[in-house]
C-alpha distance (Angstrom), angle and dihedral (degrees) to the residues before:
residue distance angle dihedral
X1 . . .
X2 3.66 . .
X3 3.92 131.6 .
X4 3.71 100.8 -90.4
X5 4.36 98.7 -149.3
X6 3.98 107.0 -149.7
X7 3.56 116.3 -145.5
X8 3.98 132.6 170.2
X9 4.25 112.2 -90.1
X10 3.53 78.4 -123.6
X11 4.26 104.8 60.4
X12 3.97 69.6 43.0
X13 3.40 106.1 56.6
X14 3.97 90.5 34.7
X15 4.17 83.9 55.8
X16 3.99 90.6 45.4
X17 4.15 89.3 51.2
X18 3.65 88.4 51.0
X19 3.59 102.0 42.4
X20 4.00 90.7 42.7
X21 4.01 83.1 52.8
X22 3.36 94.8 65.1
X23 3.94 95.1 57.5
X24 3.79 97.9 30.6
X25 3.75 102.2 61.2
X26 3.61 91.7 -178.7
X27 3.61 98.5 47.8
X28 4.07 108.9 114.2
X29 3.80 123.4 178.6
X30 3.85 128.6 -141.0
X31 3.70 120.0 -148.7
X32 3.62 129.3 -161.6
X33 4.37 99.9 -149.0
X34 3.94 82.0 -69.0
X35 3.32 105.8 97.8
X36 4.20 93.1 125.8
X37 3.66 91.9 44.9
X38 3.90 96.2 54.1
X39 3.38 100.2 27.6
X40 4.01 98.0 -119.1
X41 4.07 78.8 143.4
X42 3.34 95.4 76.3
X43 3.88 82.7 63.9
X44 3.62 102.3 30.2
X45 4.00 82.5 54.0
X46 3.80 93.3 53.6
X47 3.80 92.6 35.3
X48 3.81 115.2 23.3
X49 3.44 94.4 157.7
X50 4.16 89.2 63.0
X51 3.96 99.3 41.2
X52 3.92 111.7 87.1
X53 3.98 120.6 -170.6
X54 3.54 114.9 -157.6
X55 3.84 90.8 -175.0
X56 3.82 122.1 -137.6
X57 3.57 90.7 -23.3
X58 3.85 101.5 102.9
X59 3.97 90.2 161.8
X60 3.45 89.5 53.6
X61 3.53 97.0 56.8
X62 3.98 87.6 49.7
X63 3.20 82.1 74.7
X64 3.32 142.9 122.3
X65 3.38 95.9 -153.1
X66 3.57 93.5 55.8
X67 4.01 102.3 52.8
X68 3.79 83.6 50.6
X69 4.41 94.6 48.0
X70 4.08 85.3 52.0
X71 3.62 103.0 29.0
X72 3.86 112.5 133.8
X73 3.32 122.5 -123.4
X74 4.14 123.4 -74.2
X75 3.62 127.9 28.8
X76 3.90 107.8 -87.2
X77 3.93 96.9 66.9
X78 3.92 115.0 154.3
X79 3.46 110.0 -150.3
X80 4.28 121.4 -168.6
X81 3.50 121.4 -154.0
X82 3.86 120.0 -166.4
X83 3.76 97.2 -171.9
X84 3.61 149.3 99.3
X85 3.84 124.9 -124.5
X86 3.48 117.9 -165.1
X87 3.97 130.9 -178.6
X88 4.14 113.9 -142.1
């Protein structure tokens, strides 16, 4: 059986980001002031010019408004949100 290495879903999903970047060209990423804590900065290192931080403002970046102030361009952009948006 092999070693199994365990490492955090986020160093994972940070790797996955940056790995997918590399194929998707279009792929940008959206962080919400989080970037260490999810990992986006493995991306945003590797592609700064793809990684947008809307700050603290989570709501904001819920937005519509926001996708379409940072959205690459061309029509087929992927955009990944790691992020929860909750209504109180």
């Amino acid at each position: 059986m092999a070693d199994i290495k365990k490492i955090a879903t986020r160093d994972s999903y940070g790797n996955a980001l940056k790995e997918l970047g590399a194929v998707v060209s279009d792929l940008v990423v959206l962080d919400a002031d989080l970037a260490g804590a999810t990992k986006t900065s493995v991306f945003q290192k590797a592609f700064p010019e793809r990684h947008f931080d809307a700050g603290i403002a989570e709501a904001n970046m819920c937005s519509e408004e926001f996708v379409q102030k940072y959205q690459m361009r061309g029509d087929d952009n992927q955009v990944l949100v790691m992020m929860e948006c909750r209504q109180r």
